[in-house]
N, C-alpha and C positions, 0 to 999 in steps of 0.2 A: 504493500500500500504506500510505503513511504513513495519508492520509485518511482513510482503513478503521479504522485501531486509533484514531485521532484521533476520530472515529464512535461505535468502542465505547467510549471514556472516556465520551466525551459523554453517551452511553447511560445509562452506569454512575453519572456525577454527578444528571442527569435522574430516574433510576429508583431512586434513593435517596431523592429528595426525595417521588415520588410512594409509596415505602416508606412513608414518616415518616408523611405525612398518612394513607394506606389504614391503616397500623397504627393510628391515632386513631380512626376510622372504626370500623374493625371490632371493637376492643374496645370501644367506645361502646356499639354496636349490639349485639355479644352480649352483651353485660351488661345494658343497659338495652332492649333489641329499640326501639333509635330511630335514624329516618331521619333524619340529620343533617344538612340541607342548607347551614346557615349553618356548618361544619364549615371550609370555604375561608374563611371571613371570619376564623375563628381567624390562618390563615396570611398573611391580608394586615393584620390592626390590630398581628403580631409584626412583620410586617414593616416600618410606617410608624415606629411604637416604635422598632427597630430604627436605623430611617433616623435618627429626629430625637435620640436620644440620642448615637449614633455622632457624628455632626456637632457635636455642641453637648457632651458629654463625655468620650466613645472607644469605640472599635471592644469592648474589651473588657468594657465595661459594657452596651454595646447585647446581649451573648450575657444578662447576667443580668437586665436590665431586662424582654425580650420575650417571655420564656416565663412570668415572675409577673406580670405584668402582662393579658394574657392567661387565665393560667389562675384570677384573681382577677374577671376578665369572665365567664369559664363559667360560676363557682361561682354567680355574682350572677343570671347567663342561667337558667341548671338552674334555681335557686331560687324563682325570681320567675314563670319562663314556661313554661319545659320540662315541669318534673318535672307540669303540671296535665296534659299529653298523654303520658305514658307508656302509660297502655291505651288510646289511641285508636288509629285507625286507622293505615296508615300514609300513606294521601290525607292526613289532617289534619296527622300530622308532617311530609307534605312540605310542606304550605304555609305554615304558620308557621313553620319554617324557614328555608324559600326567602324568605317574607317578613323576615328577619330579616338572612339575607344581604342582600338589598338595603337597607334601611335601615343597614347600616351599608357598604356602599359610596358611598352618595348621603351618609353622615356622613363620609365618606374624601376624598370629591370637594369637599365643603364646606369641606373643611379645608384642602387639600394642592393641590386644581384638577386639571383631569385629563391635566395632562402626564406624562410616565414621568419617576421619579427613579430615582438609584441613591448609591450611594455607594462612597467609594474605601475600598479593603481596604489591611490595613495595610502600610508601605512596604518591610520583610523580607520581605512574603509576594507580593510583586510581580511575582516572576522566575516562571522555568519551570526543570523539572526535567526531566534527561533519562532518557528511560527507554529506552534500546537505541537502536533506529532515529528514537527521535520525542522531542520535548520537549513540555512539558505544564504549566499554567500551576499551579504550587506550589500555590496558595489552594485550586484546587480540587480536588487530589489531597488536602490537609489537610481538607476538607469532607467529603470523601467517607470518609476517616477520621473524623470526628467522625461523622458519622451512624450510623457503623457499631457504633463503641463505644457510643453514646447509644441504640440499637435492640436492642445486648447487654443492658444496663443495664432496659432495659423489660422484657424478658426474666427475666431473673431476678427480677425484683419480680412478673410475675405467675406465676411457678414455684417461687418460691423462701420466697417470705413469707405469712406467714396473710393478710392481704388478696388476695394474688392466688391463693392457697387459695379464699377465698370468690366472687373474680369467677367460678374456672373453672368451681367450684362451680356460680355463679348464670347462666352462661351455657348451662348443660344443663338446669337446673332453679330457678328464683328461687325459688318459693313454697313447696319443701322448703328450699330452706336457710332462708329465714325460718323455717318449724316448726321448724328444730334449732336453731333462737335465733342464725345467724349475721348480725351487721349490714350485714344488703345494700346498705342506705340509706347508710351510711357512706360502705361499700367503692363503690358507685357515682358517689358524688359525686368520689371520691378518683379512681377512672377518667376521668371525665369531667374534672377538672380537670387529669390526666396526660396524656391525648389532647390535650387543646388547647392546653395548654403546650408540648407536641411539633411542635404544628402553629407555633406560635410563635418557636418558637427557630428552628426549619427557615427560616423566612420571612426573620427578620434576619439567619442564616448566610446564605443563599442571595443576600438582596438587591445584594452587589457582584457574582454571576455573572449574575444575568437582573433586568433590572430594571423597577420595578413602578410601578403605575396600580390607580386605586378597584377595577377590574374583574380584578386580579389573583387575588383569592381564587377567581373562578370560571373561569380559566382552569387552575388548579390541582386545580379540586376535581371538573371535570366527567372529567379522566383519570384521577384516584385512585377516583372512582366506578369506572371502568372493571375498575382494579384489584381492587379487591373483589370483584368479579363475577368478575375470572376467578379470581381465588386463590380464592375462598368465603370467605361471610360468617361471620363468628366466628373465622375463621383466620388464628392470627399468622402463622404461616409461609406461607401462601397470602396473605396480605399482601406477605411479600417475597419470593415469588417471581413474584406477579403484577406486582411494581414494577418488578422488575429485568428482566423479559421486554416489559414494553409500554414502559419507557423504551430500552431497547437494540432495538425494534421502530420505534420512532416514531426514533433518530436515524440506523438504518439505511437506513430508507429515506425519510428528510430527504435523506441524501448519495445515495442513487438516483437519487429522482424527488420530490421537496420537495412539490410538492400532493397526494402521498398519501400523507404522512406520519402525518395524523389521520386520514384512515381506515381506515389498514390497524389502527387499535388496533381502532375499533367492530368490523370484522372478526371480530378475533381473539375480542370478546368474544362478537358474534354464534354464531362458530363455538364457543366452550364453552357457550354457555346452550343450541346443538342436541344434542351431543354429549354435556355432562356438566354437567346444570343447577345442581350446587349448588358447582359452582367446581374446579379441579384439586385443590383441597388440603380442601375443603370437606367436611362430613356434613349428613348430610339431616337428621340428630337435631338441629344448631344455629339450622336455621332454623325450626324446628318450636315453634310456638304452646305 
């Protein structure tokens, strides 16, 4: 029994993370209808940031170094490369992209070599906490707190503020809010540079529980895909609840049967793209041209 709830923590620290990054994702993409593939790369340059700040200044400077740092690469990315395939297809978003993730993993590899690093979490947050029957290692019950409040937080900026006024806006309709004179082009870039910064901060929070390699962004970014698809595209809350369901899916049946751990996610997403193609939380009006 212990292993079980030990399982669903697991679940729950996992499926938070794959939260964070599907939240980045799907606001990208309903705002800007772009396939994000270089999207995981966001969450592994927070993470090596992460790594080498922590080491060489402190654990607490690593949380604000990897999400501006990061989110000042998107800005520069969007600007320079992105923003020229926003009406293309989305074959052409995937490849330049995907190409994009790779060149900055083989930049990751060049840098750092491709052994897995991690780094040590700070020495008060080192114990475990017990919760009833089980104890549980403190950092990453305080992680899974900070995700939570940090995921409130994104929330309310796209609910609460006249930018996230304009994303919700632009996510139903782009080329009428531009005719009402709303600054799409702003508020997109402001999205885009929120997303990735998310994915950022998540990477150097994350990097003392699972620790990382060049190739970490797409072991991250090919189950957040997942997410997305089940939750629906454009859907913050289909974002977290697709996270929470395929991270507590994949660690439940880690403690099962450990080789079908990935794929009972494909599965699951198989089985909502026959059932209910545009996501459990999705509309069909979001993915809509």
């Amino acid at each position: 029994m212990e292993a079980f709830f030990q399982a669903l923590l697991g679940g729950l620290v996992l499926g938070l993370i794959y939260v964070a990054i599907a939240v980045g994702l799907t606001i990208i993409f309903g705002t800007l209808r772009l396939v994000n593939f270089a999207h995981g790369a966001f969450y592994a340059i927070g993470a090596y940031v992460g790594l080498v700040v922590a080491q060489h200044i402190g654990v607490g400077w690593a949380f604000v170094a990897a999400p501006v740092s990061v989110a000042i690469f998107a800005v520069l990315l969007d600007r320079l490369v992105l923003r020229l395939f926003y009406e293309k297809e989305p074959t052409a978003q995937l490849l330049v992209t995907f190409g994009i993730a790779l060149v900055v993993e083989e930049t990751l590899r060049l840098i750092f070599g491709a052994t897995t690093q991690q780094y040590a979490m700070p020495a008060a947050l080192q114990g475990s906490i017990s919760l009833g029957p089980i104890t549980y290692p403190a950092y990453r019950l305080l992680f899974a707190a900070g995700v939570i409040v940090m995921l409130a937080l994104v929330w309310l900026f796209i609910e609460r503020t006249n930018y996230g006024l304009i994303v919700r806006a632009g996510i139903r309709d782009r080329i009428m809010v531009q005719l009402l004179g709303g600054n799409i082009q702003r508020a997109s870039t402001i999205v885009f540079a929120l997303g990735a910064a998310i994915a950022g901060l998540v990477g150097a929070a994350a990097t003392p529980i699972y620790s990382i390699d060049p190739a970490t962004g797409f072991a991250f970014l090919v189950p957040s895909f997942v997410v997305v698809v089940v939750g629906g595209l454009g859907s913050f809350w289909g974002a977290v609840l697709g996270g929470l369901l395929i991270g507590e899916l994949q660690s439940l049946t880690n403690l099962a049967y450990a080789p079908a751990s990935n794929v009972v996610i494909y599965l699951c997403m198989a089985l909502v793209l026959l059932f209910r193609p545009q996501g459990l939380l999705g509309k069909s009006e979001v993915i809509r041209q």
